[in-house]
N, C-alpha and C positions, 0 to 999 in steps of 0.2 A: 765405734765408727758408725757415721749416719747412714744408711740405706737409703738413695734413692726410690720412691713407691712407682713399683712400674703403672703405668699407666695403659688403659685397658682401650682400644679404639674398638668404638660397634662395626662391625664389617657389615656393607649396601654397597648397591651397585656405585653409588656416588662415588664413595673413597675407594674400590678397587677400579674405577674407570670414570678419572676426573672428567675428563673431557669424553664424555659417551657415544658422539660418532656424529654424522653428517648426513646430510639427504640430498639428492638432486632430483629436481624436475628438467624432465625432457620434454620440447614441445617441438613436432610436428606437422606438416599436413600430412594429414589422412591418403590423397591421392597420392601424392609425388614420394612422401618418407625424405623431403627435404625440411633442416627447420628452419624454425617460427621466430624471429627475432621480435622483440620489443612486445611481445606477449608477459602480461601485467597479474603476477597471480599475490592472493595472501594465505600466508601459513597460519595455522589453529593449530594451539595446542586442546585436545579435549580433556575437558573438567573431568577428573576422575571419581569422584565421589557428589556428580551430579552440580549444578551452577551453571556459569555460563563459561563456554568457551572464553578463550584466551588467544589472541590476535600476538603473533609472534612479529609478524613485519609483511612488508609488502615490497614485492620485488622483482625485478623484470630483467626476461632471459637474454641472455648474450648473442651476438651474431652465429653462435652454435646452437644457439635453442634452448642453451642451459642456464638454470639456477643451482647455484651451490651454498646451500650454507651448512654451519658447523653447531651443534646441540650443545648445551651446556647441562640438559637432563636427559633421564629418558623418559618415556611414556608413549601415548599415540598422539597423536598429529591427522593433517589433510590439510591439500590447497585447494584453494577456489578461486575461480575465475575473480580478477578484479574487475579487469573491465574485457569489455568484446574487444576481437581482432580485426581492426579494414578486412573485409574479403572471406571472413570465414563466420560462421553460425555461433550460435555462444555456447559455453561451456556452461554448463549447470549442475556439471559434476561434482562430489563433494573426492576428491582423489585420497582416501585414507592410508596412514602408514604408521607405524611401527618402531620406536629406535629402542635397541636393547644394548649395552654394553657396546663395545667399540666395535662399531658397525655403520657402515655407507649404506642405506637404502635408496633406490633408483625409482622413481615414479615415471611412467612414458604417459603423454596424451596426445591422440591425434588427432588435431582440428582438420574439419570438414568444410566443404564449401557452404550456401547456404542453399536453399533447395527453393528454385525458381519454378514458380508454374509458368508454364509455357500456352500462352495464348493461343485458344486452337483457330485455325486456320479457316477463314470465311472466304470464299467466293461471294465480292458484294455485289458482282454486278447480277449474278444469279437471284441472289437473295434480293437487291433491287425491283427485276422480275418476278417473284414468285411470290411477296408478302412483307409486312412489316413494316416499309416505307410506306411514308402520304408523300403523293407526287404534288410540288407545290403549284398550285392554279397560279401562282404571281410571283414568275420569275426575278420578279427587282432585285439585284441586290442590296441592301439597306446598308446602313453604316455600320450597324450592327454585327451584320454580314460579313459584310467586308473586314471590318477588325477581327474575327475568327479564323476569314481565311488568312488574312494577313498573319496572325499569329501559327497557324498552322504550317504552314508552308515554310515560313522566314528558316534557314538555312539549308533549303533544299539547292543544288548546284547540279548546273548541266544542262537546264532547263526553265526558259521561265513562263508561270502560269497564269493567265491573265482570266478573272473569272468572267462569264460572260453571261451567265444565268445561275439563278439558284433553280439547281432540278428536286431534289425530295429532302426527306428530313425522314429521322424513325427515332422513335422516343425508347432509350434502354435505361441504365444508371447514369443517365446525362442525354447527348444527343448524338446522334450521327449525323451529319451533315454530307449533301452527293452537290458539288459544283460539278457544272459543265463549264470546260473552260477552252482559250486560246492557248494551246502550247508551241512556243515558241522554243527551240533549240538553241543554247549561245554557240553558234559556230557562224562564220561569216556564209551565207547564202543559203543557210537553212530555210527549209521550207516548215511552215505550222500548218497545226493541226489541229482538230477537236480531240480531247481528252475528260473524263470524271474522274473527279480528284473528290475521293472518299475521305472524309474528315470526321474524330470525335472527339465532343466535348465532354469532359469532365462536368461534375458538379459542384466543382470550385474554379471554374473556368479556365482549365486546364486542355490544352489543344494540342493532337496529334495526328498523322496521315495515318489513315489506316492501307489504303490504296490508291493507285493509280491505273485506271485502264483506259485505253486509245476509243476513240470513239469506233474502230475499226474490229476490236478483237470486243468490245460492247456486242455491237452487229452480230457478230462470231456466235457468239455466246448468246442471246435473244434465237438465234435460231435452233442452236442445239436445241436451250430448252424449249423452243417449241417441239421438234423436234422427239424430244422425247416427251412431253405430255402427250401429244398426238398420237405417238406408237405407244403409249398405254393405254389408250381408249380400245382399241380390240381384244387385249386380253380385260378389262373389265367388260366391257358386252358378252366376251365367250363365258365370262362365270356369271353372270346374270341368266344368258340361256341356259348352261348348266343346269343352276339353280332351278329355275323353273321347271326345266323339265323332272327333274328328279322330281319334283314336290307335286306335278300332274302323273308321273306315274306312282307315287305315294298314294294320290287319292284313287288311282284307278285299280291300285291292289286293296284298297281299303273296302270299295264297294264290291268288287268281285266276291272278296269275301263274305261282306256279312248277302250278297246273293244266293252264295252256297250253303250259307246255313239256316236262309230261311226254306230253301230247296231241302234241306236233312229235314228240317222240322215238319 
């Protein structure tokens, strides 16, 4: 009788667990903990005895936030941002993971907003007052001119601005530009007004309102800061006499002294 020769299978994780498990990426925002649909990631497999990574696929989460796929090995892995999200900062994470024998690993990332510097906060009609503008000797407005403010202003609603001088200019990363202008209110029987309408230019001719102040709270403001320069001029005089004095009686203990010791000697 023939004897079948048994046949001897090398045992791996392969053949004890064909199919070796699954991964999911979760993607989030960071603030809310609601997710991230249509967030675009790719999976790597890493080269285990050094080469280049291995691009497994590229694949984008579901209205739940999730990616699921299923491993046909094990080894390690990680996703990476494919592309950026509308609305959120980019991911430059490398998310590493793990699949061992029949096993689901979960990867969580929370996308953040992107971090806006926030423009700090000028007083121009002070700053007008106090330096940095050239007040312009030759109010004309030029066409020039005109095409700036025109581009500046174009979708402002409620009011309309009719420029009537060019008052200063100040040279920063572009220009700032100060019309004096006719403001008109669109309402039937509105009464106008003088108004400075703060404008800057970009260095690619790019134009935006920085402010708007009435020619009234202008007034306003011109007096304050007079106002307060003026009430600083007595405390700079009292440390001026201060000063002095302290430095006449310095000199007057200086000579009493060496009096006294020519008096010992």
């Amino acid at each position: 009788m023939k004897r079948n020769a048994a046949k001897l299978m090398a045992i791996t994780p392969r053949t004890l667990f064909p199919v070796p498990g699954s991964s999911v990426l979760v993607v989030t925002d960071a603030e809310t903990g609601l997710p991230v649909a249509g967030a675009k990631y790719d999976l790597y497999r890493v080269a285990e005895f050094g080469g280049k990574d291995t691009k497994v696929a590229t694949l984008t989460t579901n209205k739940d936030g999730k990616i699921t796929i299923g491993h046909t090995d094990t080894g390690k892995f990680y996703w990476t941002a494919a592309a950026e999200v509308e609305g959120y900062a980019a991911d430059e994470a490398k998310h590493e993971f793990t699949i061992i024998g029949v096993m689901q690993t979960v990867t969580e990332v929370a996308l953040t907003k992107p971090v806006v510097e926030e423009e700090p906060e000028v007083d121009f009609a002070s700053d007008l007052l106090l330096g940095g503008w050239n007040l312009d000797v030759d109010p004309e407005i030029t066409d020039a001119l005109k095409a700036v403010f025109e581009k500046g202003t174009e979708g402002l609603l409620g009011v309309d601005y009719e420029p009537y001088a060019y008052f200063a200019s100040q040279l920063v990363a572009g220009t700032n530009h100060c019309f004096l202008c006719m403001a008109t209110p669109v309402v039937p029987d509105a009464e106008s007004y003088f108004a400075f309408v703060f404008l800057y230019e970009d260095l690619e001719g790019n134009v935006k309102v920085l402010d708007i102040v009435t020619m009234d709270e202008f007034l306003e403001n011109a007096l304050t800061t007079a106002d307060d320069l003026l009430s600083g001029i007595p405390a700079i005089l009292g440390e001026t006499e201060e000063t002095e004095a302290a430095e006449t009686t310095e000199v007057t203990e200086t000579a009493e002294a060496a009096e006294t010791a020519e008096a010992a000697e």
